[in-house]
Each structure stands twice: as structure tokens, then as C-alpha cells.
C-alpha positions as CSV (number, residue, x, y, z in Angstrom):
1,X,240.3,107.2,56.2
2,X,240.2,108.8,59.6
3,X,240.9,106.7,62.6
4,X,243.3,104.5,64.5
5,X,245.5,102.0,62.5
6,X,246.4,99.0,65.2
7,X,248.9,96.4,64.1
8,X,250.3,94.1,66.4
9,X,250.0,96.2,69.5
10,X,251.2,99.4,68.5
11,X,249.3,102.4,67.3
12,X,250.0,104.7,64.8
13,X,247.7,108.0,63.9
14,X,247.6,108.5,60.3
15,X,245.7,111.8,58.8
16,X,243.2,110.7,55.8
17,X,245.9,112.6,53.6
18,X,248.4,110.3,54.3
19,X,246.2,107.4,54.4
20,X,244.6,108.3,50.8
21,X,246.6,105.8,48.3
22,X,248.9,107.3,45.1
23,X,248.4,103.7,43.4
24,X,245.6,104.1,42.0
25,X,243.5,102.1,44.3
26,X,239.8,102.3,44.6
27,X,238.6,103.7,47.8
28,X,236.5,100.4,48.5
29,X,239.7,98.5,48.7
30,X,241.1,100.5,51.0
31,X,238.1,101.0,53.6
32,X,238.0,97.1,53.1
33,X,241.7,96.9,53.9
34,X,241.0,98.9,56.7
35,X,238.2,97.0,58.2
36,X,240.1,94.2,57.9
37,X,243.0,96.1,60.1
38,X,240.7,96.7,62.6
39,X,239.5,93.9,63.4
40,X,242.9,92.2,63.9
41,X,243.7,94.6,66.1
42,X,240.8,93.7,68.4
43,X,241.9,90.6,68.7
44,X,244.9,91.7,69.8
45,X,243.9,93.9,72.4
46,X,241.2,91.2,74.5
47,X,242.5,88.8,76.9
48,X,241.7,85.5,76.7
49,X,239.0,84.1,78.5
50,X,239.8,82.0,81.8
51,X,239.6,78.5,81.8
52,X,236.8,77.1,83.5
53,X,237.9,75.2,87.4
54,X,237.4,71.1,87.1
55,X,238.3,68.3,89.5
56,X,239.6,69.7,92.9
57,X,239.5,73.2,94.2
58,X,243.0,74.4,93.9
59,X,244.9,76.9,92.1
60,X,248.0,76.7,89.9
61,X,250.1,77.5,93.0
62,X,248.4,75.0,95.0
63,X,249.4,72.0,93.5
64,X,250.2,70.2,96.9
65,X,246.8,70.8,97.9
66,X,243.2,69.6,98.2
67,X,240.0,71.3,99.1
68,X,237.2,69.5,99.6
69,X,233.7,70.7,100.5
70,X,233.2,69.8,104.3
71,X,230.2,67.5,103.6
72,X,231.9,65.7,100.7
73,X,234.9,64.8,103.6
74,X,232.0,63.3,105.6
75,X,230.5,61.4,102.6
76,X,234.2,60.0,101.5
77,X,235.4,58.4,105.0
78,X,237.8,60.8,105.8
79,X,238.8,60.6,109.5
80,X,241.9,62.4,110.6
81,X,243.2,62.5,114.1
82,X,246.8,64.0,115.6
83,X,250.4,62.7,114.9
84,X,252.2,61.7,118.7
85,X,254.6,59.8,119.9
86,X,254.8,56.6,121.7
87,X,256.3,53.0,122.2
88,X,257.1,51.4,119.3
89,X,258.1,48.0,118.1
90,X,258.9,46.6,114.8
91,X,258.6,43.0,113.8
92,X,260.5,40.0,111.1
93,X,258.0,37.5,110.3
94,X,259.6,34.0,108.9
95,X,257.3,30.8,107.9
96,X,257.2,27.9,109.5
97,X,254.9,24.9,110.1
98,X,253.1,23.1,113.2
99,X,254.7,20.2,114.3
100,X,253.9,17.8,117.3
101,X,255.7,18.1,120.7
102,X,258.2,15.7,120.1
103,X,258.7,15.1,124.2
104,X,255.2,14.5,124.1
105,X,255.1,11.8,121.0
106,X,255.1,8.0,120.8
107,X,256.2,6.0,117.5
108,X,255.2,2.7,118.6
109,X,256.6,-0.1,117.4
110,X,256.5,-4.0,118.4
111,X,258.9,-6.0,120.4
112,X,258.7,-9.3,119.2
113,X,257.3,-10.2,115.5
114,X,253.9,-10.8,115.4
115,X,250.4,-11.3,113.7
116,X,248.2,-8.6,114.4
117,X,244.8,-10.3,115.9
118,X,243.0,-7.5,117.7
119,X,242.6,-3.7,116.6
120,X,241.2,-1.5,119.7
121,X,242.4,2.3,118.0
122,X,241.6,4.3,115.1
123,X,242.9,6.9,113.5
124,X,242.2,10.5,115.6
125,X,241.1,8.7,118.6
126,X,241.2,10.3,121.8
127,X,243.2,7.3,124.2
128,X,244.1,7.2,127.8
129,X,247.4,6.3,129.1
130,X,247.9,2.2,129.2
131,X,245.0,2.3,127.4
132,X,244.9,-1.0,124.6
133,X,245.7,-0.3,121.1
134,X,246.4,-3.4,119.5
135,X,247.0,-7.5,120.2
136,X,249.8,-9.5,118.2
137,X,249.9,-13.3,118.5
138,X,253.6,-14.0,118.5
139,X,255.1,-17.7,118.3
140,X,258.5,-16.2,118.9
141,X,257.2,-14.6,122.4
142,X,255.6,-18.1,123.7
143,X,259.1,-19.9,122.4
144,X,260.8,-17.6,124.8
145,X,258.7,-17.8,127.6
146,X,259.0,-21.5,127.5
147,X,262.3,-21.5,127.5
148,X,262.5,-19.3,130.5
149,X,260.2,-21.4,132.4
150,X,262.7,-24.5,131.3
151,X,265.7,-22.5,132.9
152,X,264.1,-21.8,136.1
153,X,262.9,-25.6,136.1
154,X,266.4,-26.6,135.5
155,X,268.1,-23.7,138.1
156,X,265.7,-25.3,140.7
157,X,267.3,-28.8,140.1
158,X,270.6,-27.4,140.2
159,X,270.2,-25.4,143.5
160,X,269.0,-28.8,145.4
161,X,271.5,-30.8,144.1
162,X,274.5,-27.9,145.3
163,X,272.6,-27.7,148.7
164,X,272.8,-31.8,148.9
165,X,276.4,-31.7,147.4
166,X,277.1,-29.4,150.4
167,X,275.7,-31.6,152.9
168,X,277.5,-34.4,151.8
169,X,280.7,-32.5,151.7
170,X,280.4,-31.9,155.6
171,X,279.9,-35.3,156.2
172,X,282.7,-36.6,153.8
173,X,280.9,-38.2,151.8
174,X,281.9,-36.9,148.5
175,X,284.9,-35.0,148.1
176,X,285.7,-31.4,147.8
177,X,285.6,-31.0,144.0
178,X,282.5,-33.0,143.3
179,X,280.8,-30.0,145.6
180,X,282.7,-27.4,143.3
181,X,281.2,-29.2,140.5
182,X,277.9,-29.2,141.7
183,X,278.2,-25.2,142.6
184,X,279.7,-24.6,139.2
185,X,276.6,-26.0,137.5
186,X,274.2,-24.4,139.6
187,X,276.0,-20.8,139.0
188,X,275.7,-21.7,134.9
189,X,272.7,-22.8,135.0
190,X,271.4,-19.4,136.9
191,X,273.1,-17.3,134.1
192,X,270.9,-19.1,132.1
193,X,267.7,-18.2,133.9
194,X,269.2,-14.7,134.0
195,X,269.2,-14.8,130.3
196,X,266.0,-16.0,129.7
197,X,264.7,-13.6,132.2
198,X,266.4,-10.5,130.2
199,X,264.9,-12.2,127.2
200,X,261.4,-11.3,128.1
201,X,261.9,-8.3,129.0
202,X,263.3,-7.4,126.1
203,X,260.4,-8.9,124.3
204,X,257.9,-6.4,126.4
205,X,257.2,-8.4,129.4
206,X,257.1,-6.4,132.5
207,X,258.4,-7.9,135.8
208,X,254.5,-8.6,137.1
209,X,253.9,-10.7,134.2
210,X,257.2,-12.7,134.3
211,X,255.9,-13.6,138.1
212,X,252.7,-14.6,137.0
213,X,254.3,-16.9,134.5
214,X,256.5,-18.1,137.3
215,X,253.3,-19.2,139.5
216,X,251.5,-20.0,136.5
217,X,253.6,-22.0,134.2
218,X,251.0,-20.8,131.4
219,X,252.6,-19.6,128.5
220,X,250.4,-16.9,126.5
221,X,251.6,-15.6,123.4
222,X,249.6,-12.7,123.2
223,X,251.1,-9.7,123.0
224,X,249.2,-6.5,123.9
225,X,250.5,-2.9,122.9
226,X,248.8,-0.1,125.4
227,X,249.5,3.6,125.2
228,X,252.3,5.1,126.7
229,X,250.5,8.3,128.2
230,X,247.1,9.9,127.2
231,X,246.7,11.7,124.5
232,X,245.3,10.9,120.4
233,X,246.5,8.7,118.1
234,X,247.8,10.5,114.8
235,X,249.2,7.7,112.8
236,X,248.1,4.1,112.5
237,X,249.6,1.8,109.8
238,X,248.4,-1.7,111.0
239,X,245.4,-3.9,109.2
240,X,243.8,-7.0,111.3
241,X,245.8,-10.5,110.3
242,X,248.6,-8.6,108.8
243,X,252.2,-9.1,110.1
244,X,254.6,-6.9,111.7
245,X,257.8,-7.2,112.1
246,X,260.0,-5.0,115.0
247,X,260.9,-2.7,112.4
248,X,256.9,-1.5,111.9
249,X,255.5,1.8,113.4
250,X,252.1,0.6,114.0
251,X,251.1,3.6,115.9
252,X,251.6,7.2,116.0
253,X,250.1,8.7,119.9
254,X,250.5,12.5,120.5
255,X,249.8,14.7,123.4
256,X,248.7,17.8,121.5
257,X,247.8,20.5,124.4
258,X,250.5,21.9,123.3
259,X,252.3,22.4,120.0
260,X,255.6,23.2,118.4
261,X,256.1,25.5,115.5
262,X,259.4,25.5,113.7
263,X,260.5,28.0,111.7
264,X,263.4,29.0,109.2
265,X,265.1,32.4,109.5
266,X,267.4,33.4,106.7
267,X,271.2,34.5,107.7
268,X,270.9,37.9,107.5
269,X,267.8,38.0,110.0
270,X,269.6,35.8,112.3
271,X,271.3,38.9,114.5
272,X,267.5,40.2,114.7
273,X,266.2,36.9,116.1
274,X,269.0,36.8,118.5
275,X,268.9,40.1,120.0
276,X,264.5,39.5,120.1
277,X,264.7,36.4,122.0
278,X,267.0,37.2,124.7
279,X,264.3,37.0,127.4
280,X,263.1,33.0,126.9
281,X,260.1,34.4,128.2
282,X,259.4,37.1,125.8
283,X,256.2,35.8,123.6
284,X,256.3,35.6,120.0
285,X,253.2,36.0,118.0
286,X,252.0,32.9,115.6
287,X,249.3,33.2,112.2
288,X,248.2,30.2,111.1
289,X,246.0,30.2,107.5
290,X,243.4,28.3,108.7
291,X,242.6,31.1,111.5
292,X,243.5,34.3,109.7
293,X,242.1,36.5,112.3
294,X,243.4,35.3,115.2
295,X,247.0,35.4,117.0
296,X,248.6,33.2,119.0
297,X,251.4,33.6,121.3
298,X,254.2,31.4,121.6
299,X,257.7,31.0,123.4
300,X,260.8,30.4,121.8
301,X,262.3,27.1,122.6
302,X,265.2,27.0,121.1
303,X,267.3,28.8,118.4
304,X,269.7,27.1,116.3
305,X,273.1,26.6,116.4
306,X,274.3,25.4,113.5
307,X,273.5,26.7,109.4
308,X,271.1,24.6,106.6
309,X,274.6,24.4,104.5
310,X,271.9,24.0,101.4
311,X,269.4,27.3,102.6
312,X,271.4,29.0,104.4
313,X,268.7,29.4,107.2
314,X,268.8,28.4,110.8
315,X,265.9,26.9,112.7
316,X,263.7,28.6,115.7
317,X,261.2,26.3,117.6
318,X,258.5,27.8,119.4
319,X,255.8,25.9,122.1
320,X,252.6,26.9,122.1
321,X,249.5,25.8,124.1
322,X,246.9,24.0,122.3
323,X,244.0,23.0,124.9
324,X,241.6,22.8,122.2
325,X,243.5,21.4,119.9
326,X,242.7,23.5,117.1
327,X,246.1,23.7,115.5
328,X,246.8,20.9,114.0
329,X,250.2,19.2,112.4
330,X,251.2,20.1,109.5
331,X,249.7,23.5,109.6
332,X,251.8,25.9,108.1
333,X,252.2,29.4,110.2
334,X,253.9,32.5,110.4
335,X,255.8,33.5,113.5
336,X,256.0,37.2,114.1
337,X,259.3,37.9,115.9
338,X,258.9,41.5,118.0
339,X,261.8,43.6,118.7
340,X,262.1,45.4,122.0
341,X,260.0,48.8,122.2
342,X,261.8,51.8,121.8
343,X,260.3,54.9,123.8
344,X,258.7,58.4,122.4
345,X,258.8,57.7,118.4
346,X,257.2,60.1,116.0
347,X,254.7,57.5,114.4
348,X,251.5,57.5,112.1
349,X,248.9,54.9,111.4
350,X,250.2,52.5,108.2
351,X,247.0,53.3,106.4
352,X,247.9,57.3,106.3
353,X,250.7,56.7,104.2
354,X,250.3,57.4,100.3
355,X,252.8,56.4,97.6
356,X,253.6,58.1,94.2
357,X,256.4,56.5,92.5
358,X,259.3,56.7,94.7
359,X,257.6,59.5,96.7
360,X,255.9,59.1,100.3
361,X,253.8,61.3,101.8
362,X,251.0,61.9,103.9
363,X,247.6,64.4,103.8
364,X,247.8,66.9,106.8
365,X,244.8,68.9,107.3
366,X,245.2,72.5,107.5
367,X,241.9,73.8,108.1
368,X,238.8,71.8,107.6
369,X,238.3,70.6,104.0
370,X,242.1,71.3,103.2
371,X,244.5,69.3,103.2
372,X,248.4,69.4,102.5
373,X,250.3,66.5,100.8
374,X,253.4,66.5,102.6
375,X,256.3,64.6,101.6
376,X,257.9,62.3,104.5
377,X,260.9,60.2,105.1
378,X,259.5,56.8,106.7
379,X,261.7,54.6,109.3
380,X,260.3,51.5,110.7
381,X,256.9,49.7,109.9
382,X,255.0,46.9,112.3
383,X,251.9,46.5,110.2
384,X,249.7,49.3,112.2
385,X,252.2,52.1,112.5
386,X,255.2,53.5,110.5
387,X,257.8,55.5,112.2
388,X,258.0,59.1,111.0
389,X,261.6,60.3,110.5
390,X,261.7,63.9,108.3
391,X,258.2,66.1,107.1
392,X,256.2,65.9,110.5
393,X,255.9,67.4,113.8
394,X,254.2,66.1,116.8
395,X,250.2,67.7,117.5
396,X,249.9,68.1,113.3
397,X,246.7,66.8,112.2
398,X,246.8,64.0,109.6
399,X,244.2,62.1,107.2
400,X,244.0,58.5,108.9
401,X,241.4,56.6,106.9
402,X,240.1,57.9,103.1
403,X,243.7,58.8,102.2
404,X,243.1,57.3,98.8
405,X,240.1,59.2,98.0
406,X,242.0,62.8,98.6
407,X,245.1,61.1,96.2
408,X,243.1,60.6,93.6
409,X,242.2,64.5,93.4
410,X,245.4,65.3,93.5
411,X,247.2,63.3,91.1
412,X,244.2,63.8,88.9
413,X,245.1,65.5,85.8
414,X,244.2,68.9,85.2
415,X,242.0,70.3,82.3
């Protein structure tokens, strides 16, 4: 057999003398044998075919990057725009919940023990200041105003007699210690008055009713409850013809054009609070659930001194304007504590960053349609920008919105 005999790679000439067998071997055998040689051998020799390109344009030595066709990175969102530097501010955030201003809020209680006979407030009603809320009958009030006007009666009685006593004293009528008597009585007998006086006051009466009971003698055991300043009442716990005793809050009246908001920080934040609300003045941004999209600002009252030995947190009160009144009591909030800015920091928008495992990194475009994944070292986040620390350089051009889309093609798996 003339030819070329291939075996794995190598080639060896063989004449058709030396290629004729000396077993005995029929010549078909061996130009099948041969064939079969052959053929191996052209297997060896071809290349294999390339695989065909799926998924993302890039090559095996381009594994950190993505090409995309220009109009397919219009169709996918992808916006970019150039990394700078610029004022930056982080932020702790701590819950808390809306509260009445407690210098602006009346628990009103009764005086004097009482039936409740007239009801003139409801519950959410806007009220003006001395404005009536509510009329007891009290038996104990009318006792003590009739004793009162008894004590005057009798301080009258004992002035005239002490004035005649001193009369007759002058004219030696009656010795010196009958007028001492008389004066003695007269000075117990005011004490009395005194008393009684004190009495009403303490029962609610104010000093212009007390003199109209003097030129009246008309006891009235009403007692009418009015609102201490203007505002709307929050709490009522009163029904008509019930009875209340001193120890009843009957009303609740709050001033709510402005709020508090008390929060709990936890120990180790406590140094940041601190240091953030040096400046009483500085405002502190408030989130409340039932307004998700809006932000308030606030002003930090006051900042505790003293540990929750059970939660280990310390309490931060805030006041914030409410002329609307649409935060309410009870709400709970969110107070977003800002830290002073810090000038010229390498930053990137929050929505530019990508994570993969414990890897962070961000696209940055090359040229149009190709983009680099580059691995960064992140500092500092305030919910809009994240401070850039390692794997950046001011002026490069990074994918701001449709980040996702280009991380998908790149983590996709290849074929």
C-alpha cells in the first residue's frame, strides 16, 4: 500500500514492500486496515470548530465587560452620567412616635366631687380658651360656700362688737381685758373667714365669684369646667349623670400646632447624636408612615441624660410645627439625624452600586455600548449617595440608572 501512514500526529513513510504483510494476511484486510488509519488521522489533524457567541458580546479575556448594542442601551434605561465630588452628609435614623406638646396639654380634672349635669365637648372638637366643657352639680361646693357666707356673717358681728368694745374702753366703761376679749374673738373669727375663703378657692372659685357671692348671698352649686387655652379636645371620659370624683380626668385639651416626636437611640449611636445636635438649631428630618413621601423638619429639644437601664437607649425629643394638624398622636415616625457635611468627597448615586456576594462594584462606561465592572471600596451611605473610597477617579463615566440590567449579562453564565 503506497501512501502516508498518520497515527496520532506523527507521520511515518512506509514503501509498499515494507507495508506488504509476512502473515499471511489477505490484501483486503490490510487496505481495510489502512482505510481505517486514515481516517483517524484526519481527525487528528482538523481543529475543532468554534463555539458559537451567546448572551453578551465579550470574549474569554473580557470577563469584566459588557457590550451592548447602542440602541439596546436606549431600550434598557441605561443613563450614565460623570463621578465628582461634593458635600456630603451621612445620616442614623432611630424610631420614635408623635406625642403631644406636653407644655401645650391640659388633663382636666374636677375640684370638688360632683354629678356631671351638662356636657358642652366632644371628642376631636376644636374649643376656644374659657370656652365650657362640662357642668357638675356639687353638694359639697354649695356646703362650702354656705359656710363661708356664715363666717363672714359672723366676722361682721365680731368687728362691731370690738369697735363698740373699744368705745367703751375709752369711756371706762368696761375694763381693759373685756376689749382684749372682744379683739381676740374678732381676730378668730377672721381666721375663720380666711379659711373659708381659701376653701373656695380651692374648690375652683375664682376671686370675682367669691364677690358676687359676697353681694349676693346666693349659693349655686354649679360647677362649670372651661378650657384652659384654645386648642382640641383629645380625651374625654365623662357620661351625663355620672359621678366624678377629684381623682377623674374628664378631659384631655391639646394645642396641636405643634408636635413632639420622641425617639430612642441605642448607646452606641449616642456619641453620633451628640456630636449632630450641637447646633439646637440644626433641623432634623421626620418620616411618618402615614405620609411616606413627605419629610418634615424638626428641632431637637432635648437629649437625654440619663440611660433606659432595661434598653439601654436614651431619649431625643424633637418639636415640630403642625399648623394643619396632620400628624397626629400616636403616630409612629422615624427621625433622620444628619451629620455635619464634609467637603469635596468622591461620591456616586446609591442606585449605581451592584453587589455580588461580598463584592461591590460599579459599571463604568468606556466607550459607548461598553461598559467595565469595576470593583470599589464603598465608605459612607445617606440613602442617595455612597461615598467612593478605592476603584474610581473623578470625571469617569458611570452607569446611573439600568445597572441591574448590564449585571445580569455579566453574571449570566456562559455557553
Amino acid at each position: 500500500m503506497r501512501g502516508m501512514l498518520i497515527y496520532s500526529g506523527r507521520c511515518t513513510a512506509r514503501c509498499e514492500h515494507h507495508a506488504r504483510p509476512r502473515t499471511g494476511l489477505s490484501r483486503t484486510v490490510w487496505v481495510c486496515f489502512g482505510m481505517l488509519l486514515l481516517a483517524s488521522s484526519a481527525a487528528c489533524d482538523r481543529a475543532p470548530a468554534p463555539a458559537q457567541e451567546s448572551g453578551p458580546k465579550r470574549t474569554a479575556n473580557e470577563t469584566s465587560l459588557v457590550r451592548f448594542p447602542l440602541d439596546e442601551v436606549t431600550r434598557s434605561g441605561v443613563t450614565v452620567e460623570p463621578v465628582g465630588r461634593t458635600a456630603f452628609r451621612t445620616y442614623r435614623s432611630f424610631p420614635g412616635v408623635v406625642r403631644p406638646n406636653e407644655n401645650a396639654l391640659a388633663n382636666i380634672t374636677t375640684l370638688v366631687r360632683g354629678r356631671v349635669a351638662e356636657v358642652h365637648a366632644d371628642l376631636g372638637q376644636m374649643v376656644k380658651a374659657n370656652q365650657l366643657l362640662v357642668v357638675l352639680h356639687s353638694g359639697d361646693l354649695g356646703l362650702a360656700q354656705s359656710a363661708y357666707l356664715k363666717a363672714i356673717a359672723r366676722r361682721h358681728v365680731a368687728e362691731q362688737a370690738y369697735q363698740r368694745a373699744q368705745f367703751l374702753f375709752q369711756e371706762k366703761v368696761i375694763g381693759q381685758a373685756e376689749a382684749q376679749r372682744r379683739e381676740g374673738e374678732m381676730i378668730s373669727i377672721r381666721a375663720e373667714a380666711q379659711e373659708a375663703r381659701e376653701g373656695l378657692l380651692l374648690l375652683g372659685m375664682s376671686d370675682k365669684e367669691i364677690k358676687k357671692l359676697e353681694q349676693t348671698q346666693t349659693i349655686r352649686s354649679q360647677v362649670p369646667i372651661v378650657a384652659p387655652f384654645a386648642g382640641r379636645v383629645i380625651a374625654r371620659d365623662l357620661t351625663k349623670g355620672e359621678l366624678v370624683e377629684t381623682t377623674n380626668k374628664l378631659f384631655a385639651v391639646a394645642d396641636l400646632s405643634t408636635v413632639w416626636v420622641v425617639a430612642n437611640v441605642s448607646e452606641k449611636d449616642i456619641s453620633y447624636v451628640q456630636r449632630a445636635t450641637t447646633n439646637p438649631n440644626q433641623p432634623v428630618e421626620v418620616r411618618v408612615t402615614a405620609y411616606p413621601n413627605e419629610v418634615f423638619q424638626g428641632t431637637v429639644l432635648y437629649v437625654g441624660d440619663v440611660l433606659d437601664t432595661a434598653t439601654r437607649t436614651m431619649q431625643v425629643r424633637l418639636a415640630l410645627e403642625n399648623p394643619t394638624g396632620r400628624l397626629k398622636p400616636e403616630m409612629f415616625a422615624t427621625i433622620r439625624v444628619l451629620s455635619e457635611p464634609t467637603s469635596d468627597v468622591l461620591v456616586v448615586p446609591e442606585a449605581a452600586i451592584q453587589h455580588d456576594r461580598d463584592r461591590s462594584f460599579v459599571f463604568v462606561q468606556q466607550e459607548p455600548g461598553v461598559f467595565e465592572a469595576r470593583t470599589v471600596r464603598l465608605g459612607d451611605k445617606n440613602g442617595t449617595l455612597a461615598e467612593i473610597l478605592e476603584g474610581l477617579r473623578e470625571g469617569e463615566v458611570v452607569v446611573k440608572e439600568g445597572a441591574f440590567t448590564l449585571k445580569s449579562e455579566l453574571l449570566k453564565p456562559k455557553d
